[in-house]
C-alpha positions in Angstrom: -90.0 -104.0 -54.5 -87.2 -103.9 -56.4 -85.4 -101.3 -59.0 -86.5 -103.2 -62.0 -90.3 -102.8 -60.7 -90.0 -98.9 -60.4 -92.7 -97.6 -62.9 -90.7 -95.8 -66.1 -93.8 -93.2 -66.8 -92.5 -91.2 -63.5 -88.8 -90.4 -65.3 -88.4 -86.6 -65.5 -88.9 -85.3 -68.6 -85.4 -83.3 -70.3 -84.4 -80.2 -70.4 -85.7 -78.6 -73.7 -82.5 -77.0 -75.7 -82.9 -73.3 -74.3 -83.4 -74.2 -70.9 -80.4 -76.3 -71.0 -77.8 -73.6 -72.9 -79.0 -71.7 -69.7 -77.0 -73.7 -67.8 -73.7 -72.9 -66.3 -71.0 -74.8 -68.3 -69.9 -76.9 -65.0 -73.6 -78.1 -63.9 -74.1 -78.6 -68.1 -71.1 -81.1 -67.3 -72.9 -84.4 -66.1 -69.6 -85.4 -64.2 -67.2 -83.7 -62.1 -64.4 -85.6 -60.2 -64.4 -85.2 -56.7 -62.7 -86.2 -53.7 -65.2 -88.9 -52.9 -65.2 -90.3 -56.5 -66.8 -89.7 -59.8 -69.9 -87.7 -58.8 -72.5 -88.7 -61.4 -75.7 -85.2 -61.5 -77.9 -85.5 -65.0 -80.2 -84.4 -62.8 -80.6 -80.9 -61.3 -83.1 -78.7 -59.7 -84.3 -78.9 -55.6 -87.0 -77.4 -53.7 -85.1 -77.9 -50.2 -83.6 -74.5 -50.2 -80.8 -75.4 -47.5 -78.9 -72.4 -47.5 -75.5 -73.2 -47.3 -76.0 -75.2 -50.1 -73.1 -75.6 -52.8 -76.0 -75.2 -55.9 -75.4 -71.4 -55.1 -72.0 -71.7 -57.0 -73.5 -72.7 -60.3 -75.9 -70.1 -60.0 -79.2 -72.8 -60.1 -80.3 -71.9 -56.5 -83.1 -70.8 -57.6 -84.3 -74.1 -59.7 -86.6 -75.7 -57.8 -88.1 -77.9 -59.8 -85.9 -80.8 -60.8 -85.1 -81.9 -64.5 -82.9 -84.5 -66.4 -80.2 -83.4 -68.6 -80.3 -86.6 -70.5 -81.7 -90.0 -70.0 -80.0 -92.4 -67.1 -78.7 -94.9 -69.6 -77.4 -92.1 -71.9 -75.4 -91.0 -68.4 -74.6 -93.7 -67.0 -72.8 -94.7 -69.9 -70.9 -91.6 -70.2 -69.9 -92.4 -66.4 -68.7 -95.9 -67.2 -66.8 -94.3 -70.1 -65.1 -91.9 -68.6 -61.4 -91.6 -68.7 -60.7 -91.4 -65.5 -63.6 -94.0 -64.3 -61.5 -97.5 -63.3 -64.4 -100.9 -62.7 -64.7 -102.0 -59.3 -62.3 -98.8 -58.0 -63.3 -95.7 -58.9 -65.8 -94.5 -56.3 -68.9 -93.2 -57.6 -71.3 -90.2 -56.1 -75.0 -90.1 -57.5 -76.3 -86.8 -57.7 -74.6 -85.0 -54.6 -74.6 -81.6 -56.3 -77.5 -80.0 -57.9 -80.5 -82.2 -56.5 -81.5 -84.6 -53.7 -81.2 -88.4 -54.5 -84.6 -89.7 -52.7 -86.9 -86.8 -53.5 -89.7 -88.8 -54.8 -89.5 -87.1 -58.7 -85.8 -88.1 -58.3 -85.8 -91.2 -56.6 -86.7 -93.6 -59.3 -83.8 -92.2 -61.6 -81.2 -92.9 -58.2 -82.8 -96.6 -58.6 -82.3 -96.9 -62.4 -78.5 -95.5 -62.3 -78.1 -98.1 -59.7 -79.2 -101.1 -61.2 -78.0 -100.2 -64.6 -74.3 -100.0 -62.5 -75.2 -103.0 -60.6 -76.1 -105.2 -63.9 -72.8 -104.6 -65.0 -71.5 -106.3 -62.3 -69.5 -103.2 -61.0 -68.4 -103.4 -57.3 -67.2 -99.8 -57.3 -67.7 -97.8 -53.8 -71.4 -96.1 -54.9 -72.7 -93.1 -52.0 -76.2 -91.7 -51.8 -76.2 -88.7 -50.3 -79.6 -87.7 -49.0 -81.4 -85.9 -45.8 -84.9 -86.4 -47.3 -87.9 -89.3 -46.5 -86.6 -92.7 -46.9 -89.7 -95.7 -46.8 -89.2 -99.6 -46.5 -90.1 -99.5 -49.9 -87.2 -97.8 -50.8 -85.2 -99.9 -48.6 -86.3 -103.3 -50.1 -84.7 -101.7 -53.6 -81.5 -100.5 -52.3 -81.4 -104.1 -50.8 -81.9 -105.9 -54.6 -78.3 -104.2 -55.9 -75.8 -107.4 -55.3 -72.8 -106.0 -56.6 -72.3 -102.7 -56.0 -71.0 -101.6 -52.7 -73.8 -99.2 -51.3 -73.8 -96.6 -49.1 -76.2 -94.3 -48.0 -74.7 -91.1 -46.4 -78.0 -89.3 -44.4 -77.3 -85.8 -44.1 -78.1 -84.3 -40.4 -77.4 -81.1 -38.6 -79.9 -80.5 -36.3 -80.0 -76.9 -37.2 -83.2 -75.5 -36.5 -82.7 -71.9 -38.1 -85.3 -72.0 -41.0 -83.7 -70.0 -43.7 -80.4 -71.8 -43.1 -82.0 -74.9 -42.7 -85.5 -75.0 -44.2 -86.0 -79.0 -43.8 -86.7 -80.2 -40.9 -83.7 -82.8 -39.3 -86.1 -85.0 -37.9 -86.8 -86.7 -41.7 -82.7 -87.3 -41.6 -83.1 -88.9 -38.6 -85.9 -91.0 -39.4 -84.3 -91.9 -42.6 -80.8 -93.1 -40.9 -82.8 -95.3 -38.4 -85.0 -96.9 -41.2 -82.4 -97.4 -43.5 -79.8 -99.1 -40.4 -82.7 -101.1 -39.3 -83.1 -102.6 -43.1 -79.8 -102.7 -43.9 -78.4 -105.9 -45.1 -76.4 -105.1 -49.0 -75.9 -101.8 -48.4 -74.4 -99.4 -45.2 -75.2 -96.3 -43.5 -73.6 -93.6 -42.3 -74.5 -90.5 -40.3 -73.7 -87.7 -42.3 -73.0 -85.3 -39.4 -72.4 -81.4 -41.3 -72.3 -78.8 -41.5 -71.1 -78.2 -37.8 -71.4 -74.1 -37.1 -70.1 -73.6 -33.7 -73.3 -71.3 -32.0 -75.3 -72.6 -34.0 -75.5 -76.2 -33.8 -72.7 -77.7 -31.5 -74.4 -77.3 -28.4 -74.6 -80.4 -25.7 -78.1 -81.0 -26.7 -76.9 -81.5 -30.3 -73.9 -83.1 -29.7 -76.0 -85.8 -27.6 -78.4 -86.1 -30.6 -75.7 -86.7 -32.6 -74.4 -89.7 -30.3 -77.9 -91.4 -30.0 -77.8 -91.1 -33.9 -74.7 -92.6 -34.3 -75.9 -95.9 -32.8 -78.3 -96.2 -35.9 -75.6 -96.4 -38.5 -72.4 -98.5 -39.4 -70.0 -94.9 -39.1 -70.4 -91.4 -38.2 -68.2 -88.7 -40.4 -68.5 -85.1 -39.1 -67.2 -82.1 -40.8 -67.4 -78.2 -41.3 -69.5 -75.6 -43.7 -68.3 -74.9 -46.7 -68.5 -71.4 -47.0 -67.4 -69.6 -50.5 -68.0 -66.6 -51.6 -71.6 -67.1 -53.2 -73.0 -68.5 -50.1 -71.5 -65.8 -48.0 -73.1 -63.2 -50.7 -76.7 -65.4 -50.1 -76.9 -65.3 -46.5 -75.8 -61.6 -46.5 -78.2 -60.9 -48.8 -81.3 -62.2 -46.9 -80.1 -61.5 -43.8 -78.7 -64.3 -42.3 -76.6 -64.7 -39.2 -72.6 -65.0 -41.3 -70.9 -67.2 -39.1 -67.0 -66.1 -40.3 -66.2 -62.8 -41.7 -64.2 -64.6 -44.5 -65.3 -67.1 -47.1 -62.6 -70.5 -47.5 -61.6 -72.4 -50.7 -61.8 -75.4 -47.9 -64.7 -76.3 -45.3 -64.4 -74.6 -42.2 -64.1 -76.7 -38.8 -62.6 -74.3 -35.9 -60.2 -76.2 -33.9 -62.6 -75.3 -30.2 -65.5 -76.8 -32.6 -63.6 -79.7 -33.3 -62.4 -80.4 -29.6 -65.8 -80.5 -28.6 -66.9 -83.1 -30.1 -64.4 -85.1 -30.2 -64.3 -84.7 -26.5 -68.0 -86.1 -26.5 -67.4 -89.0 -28.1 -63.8 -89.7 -27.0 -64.4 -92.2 -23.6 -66.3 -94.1 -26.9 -63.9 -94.3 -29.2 -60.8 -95.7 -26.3 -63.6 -98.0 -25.9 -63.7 -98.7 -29.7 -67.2 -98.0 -29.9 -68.8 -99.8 -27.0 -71.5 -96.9 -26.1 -72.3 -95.0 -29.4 -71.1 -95.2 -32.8 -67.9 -94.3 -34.4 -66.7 -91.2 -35.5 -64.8 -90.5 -38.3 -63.1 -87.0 -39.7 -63.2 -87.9 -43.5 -66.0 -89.8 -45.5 -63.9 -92.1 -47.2 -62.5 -93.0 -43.9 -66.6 -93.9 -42.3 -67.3 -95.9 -45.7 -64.4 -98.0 -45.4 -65.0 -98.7 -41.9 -68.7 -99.6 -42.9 -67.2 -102.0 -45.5 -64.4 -103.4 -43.1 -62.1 -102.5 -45.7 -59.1 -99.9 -46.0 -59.8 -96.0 -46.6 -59.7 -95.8 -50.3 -58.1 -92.3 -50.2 -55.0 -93.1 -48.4 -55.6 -90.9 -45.2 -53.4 -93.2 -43.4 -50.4 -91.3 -44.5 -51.7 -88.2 -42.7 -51.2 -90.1 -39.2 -52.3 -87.1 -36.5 -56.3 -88.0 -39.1 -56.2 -91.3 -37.2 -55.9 -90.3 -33.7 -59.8 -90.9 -33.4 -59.8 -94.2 -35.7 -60.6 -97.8 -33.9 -57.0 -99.8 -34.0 -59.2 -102.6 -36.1 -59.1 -99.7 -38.7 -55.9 -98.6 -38.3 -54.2 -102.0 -38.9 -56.5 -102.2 -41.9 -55.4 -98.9 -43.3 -51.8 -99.7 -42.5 -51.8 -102.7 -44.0 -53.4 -101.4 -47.5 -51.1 -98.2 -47.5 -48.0 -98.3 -49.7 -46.0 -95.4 -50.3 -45.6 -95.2 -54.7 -42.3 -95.2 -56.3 -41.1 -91.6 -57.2 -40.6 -93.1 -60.7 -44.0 -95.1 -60.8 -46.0 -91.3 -59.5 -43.5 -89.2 -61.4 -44.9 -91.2 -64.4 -48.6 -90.9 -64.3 -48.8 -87.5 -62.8 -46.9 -86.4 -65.9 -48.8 -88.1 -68.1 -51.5 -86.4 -66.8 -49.8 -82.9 -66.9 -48.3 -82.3 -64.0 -45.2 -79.3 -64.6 -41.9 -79.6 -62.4 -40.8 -82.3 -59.7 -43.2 -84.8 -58.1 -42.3 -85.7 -55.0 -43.0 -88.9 -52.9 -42.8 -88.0 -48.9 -44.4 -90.1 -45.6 -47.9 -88.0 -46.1 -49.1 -87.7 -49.8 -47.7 -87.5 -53.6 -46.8 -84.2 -54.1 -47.4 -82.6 -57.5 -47.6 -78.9 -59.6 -50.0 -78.6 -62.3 -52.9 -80.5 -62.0 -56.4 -79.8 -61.1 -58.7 -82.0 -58.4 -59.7 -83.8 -60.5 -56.4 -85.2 -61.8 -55.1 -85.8 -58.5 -58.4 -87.9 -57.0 -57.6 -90.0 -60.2 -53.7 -90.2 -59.0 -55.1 -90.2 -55.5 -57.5 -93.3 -56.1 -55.1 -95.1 -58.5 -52.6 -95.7 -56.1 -54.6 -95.4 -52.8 -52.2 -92.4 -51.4 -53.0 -88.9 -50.7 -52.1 -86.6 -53.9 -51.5 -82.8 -53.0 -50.6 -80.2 -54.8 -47.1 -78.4 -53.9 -49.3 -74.9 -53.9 -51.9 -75.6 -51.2 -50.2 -77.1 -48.7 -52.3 -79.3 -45.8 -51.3 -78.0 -42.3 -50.4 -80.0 -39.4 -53.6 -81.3 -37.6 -55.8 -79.2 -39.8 -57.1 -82.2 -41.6 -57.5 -80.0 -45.2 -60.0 -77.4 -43.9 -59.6 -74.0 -43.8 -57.1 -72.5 -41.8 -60.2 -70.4 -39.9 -59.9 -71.0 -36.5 -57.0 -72.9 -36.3 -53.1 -71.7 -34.9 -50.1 -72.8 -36.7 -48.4 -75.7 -35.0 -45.2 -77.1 -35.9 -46.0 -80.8 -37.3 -45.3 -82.2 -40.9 -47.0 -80.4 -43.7 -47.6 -81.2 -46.6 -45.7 -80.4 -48.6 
């Protein structure tokens, strides 16, 4: 099978014009810049009801039932058209916020965006985010896209609480072993979140987590993100809060984080011998899954590489080039930055722009962008400061 071969009849029908001005005005917008790329969501609504889900900030939680916002050509389109969307370097997320990719209503639109990107001969960075059922069927198509650099991210916690985590983590782990096993134009890696120390960082799940690892090309783990509407939901239905405050950033306590690095540590000296390889940031485990540099520049933030495979870290190193003030000073300007940009050993340091603008700085020149306001603390990787001491080291700024 392949994506050309996916029946049209079963394309979700669109939203009618009321249900649509219903919307909030950010999941109205079909594209959103995040730190993994151009994130690409014409389609929203999911039955999965995870509850730490980040639907609850545009207030859709409760739409079940997915829908399209427009047709895939009609959004696609608008992707490839986007100001801030650069052909063969802009990395690309399909609908990683308001549904899941490879539910079966949604699954034949994830082909079409796909192979409408792949016919343009595009060789972009393109992740699939998913924790649902995944058949060889489905594997044969993601095999047919030639061009496009592919990766399928399966989302696994292993948390078994059922309002917190409704769908069972077995399908994710079925999924990453059928899609390794079949893999041959695309990657895999082990989506390992969110990691709530008590709840699912125990030494049964941390082995789970190893055995998994061996069934995909990189392992990324991180924390929960934890704003304020999802603290609201799981006070509201009675579910255990795991931190007293919300965070702009994903929470991954320092203990939480020593753990498992501490599991898979003999491992990663041996660079990977036993179990798979662990990764702190996404871009970092696609990369490694492509043999090819981190496309977000972590390398500058040295104390992120600690855990990295020296085949890695010479390919990072070799990619990384720190931007003339002049050359950073000029774009992030244009742009609309306010006041000095600075150029240090870690990141471009700007004022005045939103994410979005600095992924597209960020991306351009392959080098972490911050802004001078929210500063990343020593060791702490970008999370939340939750859990973590202050230690003298080189922040940024």
């Amino acid at each position: 099978m392949t994506a050309s071969s996916v029946p049209r009849h079963r394309m979700l029908p669109l939203l009618n014009a009321e249900q649509s001005s219903s919307l909030a005005p950010a999941l109205a917008d079909v594209i959103e810049y995040r730190k993994s790329g151009l994130s690409l969501n014409h389609v929203v609504g999911c039955p999965l009801d995870c509850g730490y889900c980040v639907r609850h900030l545009f207030g859709n939680f409760e739409m079940k039932t997915p829908r399209a916002l427009m047709s895939d050509e009609a959004a696609v389109a608008l992707l490839v058209g986007h100001p801030y969307f650069r052909p063969h370097r802009t990395p690309v997320q399909v609908f990683n916020r308001a549904t899941d990719p490879m539910l079966p209503v949604v699954k034949p639109h994830t082909f079409e965006v796909l192979r409408l990107l792949d016919g343009q001969g595009l060789t972009n960075h393109v992740l699939v985010i998913t924790r649902w059922r995944v058949n060889t069927d489905d594997c044969a198509v993601l095999n047919s896209f030639k061009n496009l650099r592919l990766t399928l991210l399966v989302t696994h916690s292993g948390i078994d609480h059922p309002q917190i985590e409704p769908v069972n983590s077995a399908y994710a782990a079925d999924s990453l072993r059928m899609l390794h096993e079949h893999a041959q134009n695309y990657r895999t890696v082990l989506y390992w979140r969110p990691i709530v120390p008590g709840l699912n960082d125990s030494d049964e799940h941390l082995g789970q987590a190893r055995e998994l690892s061996l069934h995909a090309h990189a392992t990324v783990f991180t924390g929960l993100f934890f704003r304020d509407e999802i603290k609201a939901y799981y006070e509201d239905h009675g579910l255990p809060v795991p931190y007293t405050e919300a965070a702009r950033r994903k929470i991954m306590p320092e203990q939480a984080e020593r753990r498992i690095l501490d599991a898979f540590a003999p491992n990663q000296a041996a660079g990977g011998a036993e179990w798979g390889t662990l990764f702190r940031k996404t871009s970092c485990a696609v990369a490694h899954a492509w043999g090819e540099a981190d496309y977000n520049g972590h390398y500058g933030v040295r104390e992120l590489c600690d855990i990295c495979p020296p085949d890695q870290i010479a390919l990072c190193k070799k990619a990384w080039t720190r931007p003339a003030v002049d050359a950073a000073a000029r774009e992030a300007h244009a742009l609309g930055a306010t006041g000095d940009v600075a150029v240090n050993d870690r990141a471009i340091v700007v004022e005045g722009l939103d994410e979005p603008r600095r992924y597209y700085l960020q991306h351009g020149f392959g080098y972490q962008c911050h802004d001078r306001s929210k500063p990343h603390h020593y060791r702490q990787h970008g999370r939340a400061s939750i859990g973590w001491e202050a230690e003298d080291g080189p922040d940024t700024p």
